[in-house]
Backbone bond lengths (Angstrom), bond angles and torsions (degrees), N, CA, C in turn:
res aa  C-N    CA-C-N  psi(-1)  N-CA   C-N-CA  omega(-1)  CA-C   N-CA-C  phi
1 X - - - 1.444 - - 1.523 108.51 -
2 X 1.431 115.30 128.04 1.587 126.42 170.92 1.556 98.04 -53.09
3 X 1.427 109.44 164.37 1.388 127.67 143.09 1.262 117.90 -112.89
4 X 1.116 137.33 152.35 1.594 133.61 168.73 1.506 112.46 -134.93
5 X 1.029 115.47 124.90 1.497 107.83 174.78 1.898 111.11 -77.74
6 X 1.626 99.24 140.35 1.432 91.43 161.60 1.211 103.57 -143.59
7 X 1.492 116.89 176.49 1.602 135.37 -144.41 1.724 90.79 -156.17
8 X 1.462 85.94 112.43 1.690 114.23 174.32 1.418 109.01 -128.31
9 X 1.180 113.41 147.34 1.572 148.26 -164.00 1.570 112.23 -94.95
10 X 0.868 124.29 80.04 1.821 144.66 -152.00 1.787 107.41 -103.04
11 X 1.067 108.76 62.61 1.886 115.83 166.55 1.503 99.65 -52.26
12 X 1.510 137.73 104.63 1.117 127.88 123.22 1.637 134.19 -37.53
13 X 1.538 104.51 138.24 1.765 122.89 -162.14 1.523 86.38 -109.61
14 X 1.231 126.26 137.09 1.423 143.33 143.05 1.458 130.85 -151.74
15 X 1.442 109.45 100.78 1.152 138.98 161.22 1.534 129.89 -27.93
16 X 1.216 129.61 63.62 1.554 128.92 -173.49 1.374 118.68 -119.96
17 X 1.234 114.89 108.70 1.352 132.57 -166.34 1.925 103.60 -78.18
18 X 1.568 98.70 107.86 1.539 97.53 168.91 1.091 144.13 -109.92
19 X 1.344 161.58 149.41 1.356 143.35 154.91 1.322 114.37 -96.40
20 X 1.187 123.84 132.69 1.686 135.30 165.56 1.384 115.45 -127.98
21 X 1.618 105.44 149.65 1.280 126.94 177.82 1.289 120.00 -133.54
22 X 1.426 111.37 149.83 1.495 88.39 -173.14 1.595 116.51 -127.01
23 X 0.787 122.37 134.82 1.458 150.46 -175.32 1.277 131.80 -85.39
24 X 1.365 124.11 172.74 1.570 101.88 -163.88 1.916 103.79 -89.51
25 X 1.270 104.77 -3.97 1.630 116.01 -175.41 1.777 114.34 -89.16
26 X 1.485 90.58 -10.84 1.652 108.46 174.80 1.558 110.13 121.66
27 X 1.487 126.67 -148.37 1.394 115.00 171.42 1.171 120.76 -63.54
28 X 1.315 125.41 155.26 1.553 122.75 139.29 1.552 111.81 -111.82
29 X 1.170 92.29 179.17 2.171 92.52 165.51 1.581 87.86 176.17
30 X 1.649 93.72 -176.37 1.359 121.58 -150.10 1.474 102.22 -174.64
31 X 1.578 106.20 133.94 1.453 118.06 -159.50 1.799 84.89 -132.51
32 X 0.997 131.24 163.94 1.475 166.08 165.33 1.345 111.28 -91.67
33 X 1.198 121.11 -46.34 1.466 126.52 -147.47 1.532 115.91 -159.93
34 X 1.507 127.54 50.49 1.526 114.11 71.37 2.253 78.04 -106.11
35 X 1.579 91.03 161.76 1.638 85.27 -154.32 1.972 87.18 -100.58
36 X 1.399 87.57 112.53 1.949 109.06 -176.35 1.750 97.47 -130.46
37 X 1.346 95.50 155.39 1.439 92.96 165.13 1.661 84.22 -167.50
38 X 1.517 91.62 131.59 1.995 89.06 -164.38 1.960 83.21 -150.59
39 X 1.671 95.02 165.82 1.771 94.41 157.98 0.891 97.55 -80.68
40 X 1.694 144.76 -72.90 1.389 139.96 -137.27 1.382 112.08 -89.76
41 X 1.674 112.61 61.62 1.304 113.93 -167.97 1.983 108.67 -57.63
42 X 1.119 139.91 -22.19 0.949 133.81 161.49 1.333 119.56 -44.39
43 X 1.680 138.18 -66.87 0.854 164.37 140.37 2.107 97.31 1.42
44 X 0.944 103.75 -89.37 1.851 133.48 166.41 1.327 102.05 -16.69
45 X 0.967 115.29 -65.67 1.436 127.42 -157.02 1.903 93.98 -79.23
46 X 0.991 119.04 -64.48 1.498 118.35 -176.37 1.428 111.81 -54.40
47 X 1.549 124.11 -35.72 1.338 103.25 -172.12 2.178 99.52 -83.18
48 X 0.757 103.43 0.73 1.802 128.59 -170.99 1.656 100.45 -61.78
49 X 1.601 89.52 -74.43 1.828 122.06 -168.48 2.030 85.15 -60.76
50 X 1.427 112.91 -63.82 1.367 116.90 -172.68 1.658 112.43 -49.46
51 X 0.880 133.90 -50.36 1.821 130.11 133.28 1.112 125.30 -11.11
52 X 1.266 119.78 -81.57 1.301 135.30 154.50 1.690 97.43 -0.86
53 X 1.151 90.98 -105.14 1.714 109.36 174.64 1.474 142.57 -15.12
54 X 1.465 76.17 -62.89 2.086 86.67 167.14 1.637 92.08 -78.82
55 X 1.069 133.59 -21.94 1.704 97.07 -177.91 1.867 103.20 -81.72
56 X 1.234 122.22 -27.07 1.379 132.54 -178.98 1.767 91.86 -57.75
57 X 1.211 106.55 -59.09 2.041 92.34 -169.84 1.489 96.69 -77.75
58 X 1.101 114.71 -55.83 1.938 91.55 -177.69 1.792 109.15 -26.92
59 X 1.157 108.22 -49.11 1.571 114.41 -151.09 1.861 94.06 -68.08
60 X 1.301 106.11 -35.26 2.074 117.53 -164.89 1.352 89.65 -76.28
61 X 1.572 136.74 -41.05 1.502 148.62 -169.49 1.715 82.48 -57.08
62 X 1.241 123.43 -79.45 1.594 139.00 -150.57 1.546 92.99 -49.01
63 X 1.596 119.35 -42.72 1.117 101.33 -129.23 1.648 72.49 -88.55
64 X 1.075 147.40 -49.34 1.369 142.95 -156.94 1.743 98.64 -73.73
């Protein structure tokens, strides 16, 4: 039996329910779950999801 390598395109889904308000400094918000509450919730959330991630391939690296 051949092997073949293939290479697929993998969008991670994460579900985080927020509330924001906005202020005279710009947004704020506040999540529950992963539990943040920042102004630059944009900012927050990406280095968050980007976490996310590198601990997901560290963990696929280990496991192989």
């Amino acid at each position: 039996m051949t092997h073949h390598a293939v290479t697929l395109g993998v969008k991670p889904c994460l579900r985080v329910e927020c509330k924001f308000w906005l202020e005279d400094d710009g947004w704020n918000g506040i999540s529950e779950q992963p539990a943040i509450a920042v102004q630059d919730m944009e900012i927050a959330l990406g280095k968050y999801i980007e976490s996310l991630l590198r601990e997901g391939r560290a963990s696929a690296e280990h496991a192989a």
